[in-house]
C-alpha positions as CSV (number, residue, x, y, z in Angstrom):
1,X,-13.5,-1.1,26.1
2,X,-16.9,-0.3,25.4
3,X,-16.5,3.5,25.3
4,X,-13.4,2.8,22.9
5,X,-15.7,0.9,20.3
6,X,-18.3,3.9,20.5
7,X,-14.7,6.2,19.8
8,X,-14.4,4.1,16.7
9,X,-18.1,4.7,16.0
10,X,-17.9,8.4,16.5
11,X,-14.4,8.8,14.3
12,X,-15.7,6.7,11.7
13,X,-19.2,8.5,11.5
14,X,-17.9,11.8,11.3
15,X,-18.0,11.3,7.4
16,X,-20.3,8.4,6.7
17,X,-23.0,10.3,9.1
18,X,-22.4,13.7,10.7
19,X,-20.9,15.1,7.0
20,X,-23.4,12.7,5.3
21,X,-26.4,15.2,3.7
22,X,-28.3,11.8,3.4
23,X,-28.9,12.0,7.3
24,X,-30.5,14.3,9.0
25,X,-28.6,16.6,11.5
26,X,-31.0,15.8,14.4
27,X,-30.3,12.3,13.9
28,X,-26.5,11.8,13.8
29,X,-26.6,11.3,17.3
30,X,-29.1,8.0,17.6
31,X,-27.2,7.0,14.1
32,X,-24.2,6.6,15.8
33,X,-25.7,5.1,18.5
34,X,-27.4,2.5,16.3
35,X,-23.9,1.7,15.0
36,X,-22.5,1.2,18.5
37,X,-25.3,-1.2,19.3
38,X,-25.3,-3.1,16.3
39,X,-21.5,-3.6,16.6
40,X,-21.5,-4.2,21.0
41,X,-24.9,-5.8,21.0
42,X,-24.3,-8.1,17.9
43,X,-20.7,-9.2,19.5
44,X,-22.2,-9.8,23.3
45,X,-25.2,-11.9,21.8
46,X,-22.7,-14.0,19.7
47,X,-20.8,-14.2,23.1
48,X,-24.2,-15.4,24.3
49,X,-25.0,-18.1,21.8
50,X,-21.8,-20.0,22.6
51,X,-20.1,-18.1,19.2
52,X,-16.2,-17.0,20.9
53,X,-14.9,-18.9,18.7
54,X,-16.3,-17.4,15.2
55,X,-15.3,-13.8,16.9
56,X,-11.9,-15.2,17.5
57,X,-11.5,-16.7,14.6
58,X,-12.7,-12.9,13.1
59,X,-10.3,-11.3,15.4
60,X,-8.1,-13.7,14.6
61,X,-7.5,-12.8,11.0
62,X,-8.8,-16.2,10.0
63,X,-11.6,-15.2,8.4
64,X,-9.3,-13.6,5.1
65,X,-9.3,-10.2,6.6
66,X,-6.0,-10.3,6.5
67,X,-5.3,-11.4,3.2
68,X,-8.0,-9.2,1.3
69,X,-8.5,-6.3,3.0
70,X,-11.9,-4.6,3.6
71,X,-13.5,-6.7,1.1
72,X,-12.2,-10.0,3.0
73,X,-13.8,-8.6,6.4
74,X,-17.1,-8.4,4.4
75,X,-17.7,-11.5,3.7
76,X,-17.1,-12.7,7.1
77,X,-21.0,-13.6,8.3
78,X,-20.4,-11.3,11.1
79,X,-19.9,-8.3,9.7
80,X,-22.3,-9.1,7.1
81,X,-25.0,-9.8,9.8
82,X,-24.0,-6.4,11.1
83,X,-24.3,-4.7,8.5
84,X,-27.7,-5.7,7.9
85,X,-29.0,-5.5,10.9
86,X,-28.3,-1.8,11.0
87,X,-29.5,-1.6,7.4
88,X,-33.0,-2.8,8.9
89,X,-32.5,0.0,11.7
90,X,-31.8,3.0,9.5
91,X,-34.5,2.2,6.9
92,X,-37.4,1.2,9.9
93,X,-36.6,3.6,12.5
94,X,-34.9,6.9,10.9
95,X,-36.7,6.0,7.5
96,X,-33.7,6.8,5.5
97,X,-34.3,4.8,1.9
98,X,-32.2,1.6,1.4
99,X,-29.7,3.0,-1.0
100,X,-28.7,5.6,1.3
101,X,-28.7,3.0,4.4
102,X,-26.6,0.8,3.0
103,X,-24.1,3.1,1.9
104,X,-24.0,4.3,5.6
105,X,-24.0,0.9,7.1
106,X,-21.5,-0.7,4.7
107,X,-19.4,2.2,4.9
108,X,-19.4,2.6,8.9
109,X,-19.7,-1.1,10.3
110,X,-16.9,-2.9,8.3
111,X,-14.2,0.4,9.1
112,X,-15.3,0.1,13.1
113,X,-14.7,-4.0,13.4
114,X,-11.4,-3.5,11.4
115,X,-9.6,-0.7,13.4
116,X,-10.9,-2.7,16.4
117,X,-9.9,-5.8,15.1
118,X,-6.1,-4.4,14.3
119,X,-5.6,-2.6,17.4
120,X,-6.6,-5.4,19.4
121,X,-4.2,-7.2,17.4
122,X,-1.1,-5.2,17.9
123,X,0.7,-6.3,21.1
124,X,1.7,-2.5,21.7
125,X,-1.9,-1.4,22.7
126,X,-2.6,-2.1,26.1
127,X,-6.1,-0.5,25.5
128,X,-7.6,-2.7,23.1
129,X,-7.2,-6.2,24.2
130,X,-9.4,-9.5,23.5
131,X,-9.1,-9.7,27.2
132,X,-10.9,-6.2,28.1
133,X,-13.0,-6.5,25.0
134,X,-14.9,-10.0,26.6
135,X,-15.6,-8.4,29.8
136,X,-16.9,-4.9,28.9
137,X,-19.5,-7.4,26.8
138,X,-19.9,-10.0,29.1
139,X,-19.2,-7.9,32.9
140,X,-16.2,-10.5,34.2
141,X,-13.1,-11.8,33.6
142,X,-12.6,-15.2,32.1
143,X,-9.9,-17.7,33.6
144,X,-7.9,-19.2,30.7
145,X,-6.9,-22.5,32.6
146,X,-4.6,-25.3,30.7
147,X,-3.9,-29.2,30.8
148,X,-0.6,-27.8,33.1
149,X,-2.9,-25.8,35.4
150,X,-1.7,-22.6,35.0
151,X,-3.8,-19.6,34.2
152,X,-3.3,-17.8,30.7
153,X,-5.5,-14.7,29.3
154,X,-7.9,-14.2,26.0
155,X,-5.3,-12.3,23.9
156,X,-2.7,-15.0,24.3
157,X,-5.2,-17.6,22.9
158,X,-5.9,-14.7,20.3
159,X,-1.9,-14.5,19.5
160,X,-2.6,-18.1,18.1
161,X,-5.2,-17.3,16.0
162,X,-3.2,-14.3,14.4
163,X,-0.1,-16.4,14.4
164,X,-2.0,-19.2,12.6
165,X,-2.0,-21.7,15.5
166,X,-5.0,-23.3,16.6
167,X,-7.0,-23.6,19.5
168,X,-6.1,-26.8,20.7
169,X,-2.4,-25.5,21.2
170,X,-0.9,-25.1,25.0
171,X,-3.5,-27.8,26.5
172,X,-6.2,-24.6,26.3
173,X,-9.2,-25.9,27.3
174,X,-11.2,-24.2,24.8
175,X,-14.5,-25.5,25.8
176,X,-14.3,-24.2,29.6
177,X,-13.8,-20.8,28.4
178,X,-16.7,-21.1,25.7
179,X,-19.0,-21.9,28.7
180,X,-17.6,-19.4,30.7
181,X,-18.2,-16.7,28.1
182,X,-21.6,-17.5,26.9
183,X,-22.7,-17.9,30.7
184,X,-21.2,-14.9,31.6
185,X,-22.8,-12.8,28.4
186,X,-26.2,-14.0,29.3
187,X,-26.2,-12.8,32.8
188,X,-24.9,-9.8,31.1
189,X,-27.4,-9.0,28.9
190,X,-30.1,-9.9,31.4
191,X,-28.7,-7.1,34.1
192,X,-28.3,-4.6,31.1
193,X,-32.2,-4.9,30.4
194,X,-33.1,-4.6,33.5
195,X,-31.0,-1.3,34.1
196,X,-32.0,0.8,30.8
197,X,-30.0,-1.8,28.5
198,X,-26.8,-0.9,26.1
199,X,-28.5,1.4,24.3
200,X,-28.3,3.8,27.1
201,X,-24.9,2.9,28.3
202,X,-23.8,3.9,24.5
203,X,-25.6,7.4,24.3
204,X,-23.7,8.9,27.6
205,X,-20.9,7.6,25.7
206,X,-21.8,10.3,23.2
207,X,-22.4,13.0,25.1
């Protein structure tokens, strides 16, 4: 899942960055790879703060994205955090000036989490899923137990969302899988450091 994210990245950049005069053509490359971080790394350290639920609840549809378009998906604190994080990047590491890194960032970020967001959401792509989408960022699978005992999976519990259920629906036990997650994304992040980190696993996805 992580290599389809950097896709995103890449087929969104190839106007905001590699066509983009304001941005240098020796550094499209680590642009895109900023982007990739900002939008993996900021999801797996949400994961790791105990925050699955605000990304389901963004995957979900439930923060207006839905209802108001691109401009509903910005003003979902995620994205927003997202966005400014790479701001920060742009203008600090590649010294592009504000204006111009904020076009790039609010152009690129927004257009990646809602093409991820709606084909995760369409029940005919098998290969973006909010169960393969958790364990690229966190490096397991997450049981999805109920009050009945039986064992569910991520993209059912993100069906409610979309469908406008809730999370207590089914006898989910919402709270195991938080802990799961956020255990699991921690240990995650952890290995990554100490193997060259996600920066490095998203630039061979560029090559």
């Amino acid at each position: 899942m992580l290599e389809q994210i950097i896709s995103l990245v890449k087929e969104y950049g190839e106007t905001t960055v590699v066509s983009n005069p304001d941005v240098p053509n020796e550094q499209n490359e680590a642009v895109l790879a900023e982007a990739g971080k900002t939008v993996a790394g900021g999801l797996q350290n949400i994961l790791a703060g105990g925050g699955f639920e605000n990304i389901l609840s963004l995957f979900g549809g439930q923060s207006g994205s839905q209802q108001n378009g691109m401009a509903g998906l910005m003003k979902n604190p995620i994205v927003s955090m997202m966005v400014g994080n790479l701001i920060n990047k742009l203008v600090g590491k590649y010294n592009m000036n504000p204006q111009q890194a904020s076009n790039v960032s609010a152009s690129l970020i927004p257009n990646v989490l809602n093409q991820l967001i709606q084909r995760t959401q369409d029940p005919n792509n098998s290969s973006f899923t909010m169960d393969s989408l958790i364990q690229s960022l966190t490096g397991g699978n997450v049981s999805v137990p109920t009050q009945s005992g039986s064992g569910g999976g991520l993209q059912d519990l993100l069906n409610q969302f979309t469908g406008g259920g809730n999370n207590g629906g089914s006898g989910i036990d919402i709270a195991n899988i938080i802990n799961q997650i956020t255990n699991q994304s921690q240990s995650q992040i952890q290995n990554q450091q100490g193997s060259g980190g996600l920066m490095d696993m998203i630039k061979g996805f560029l090559k």
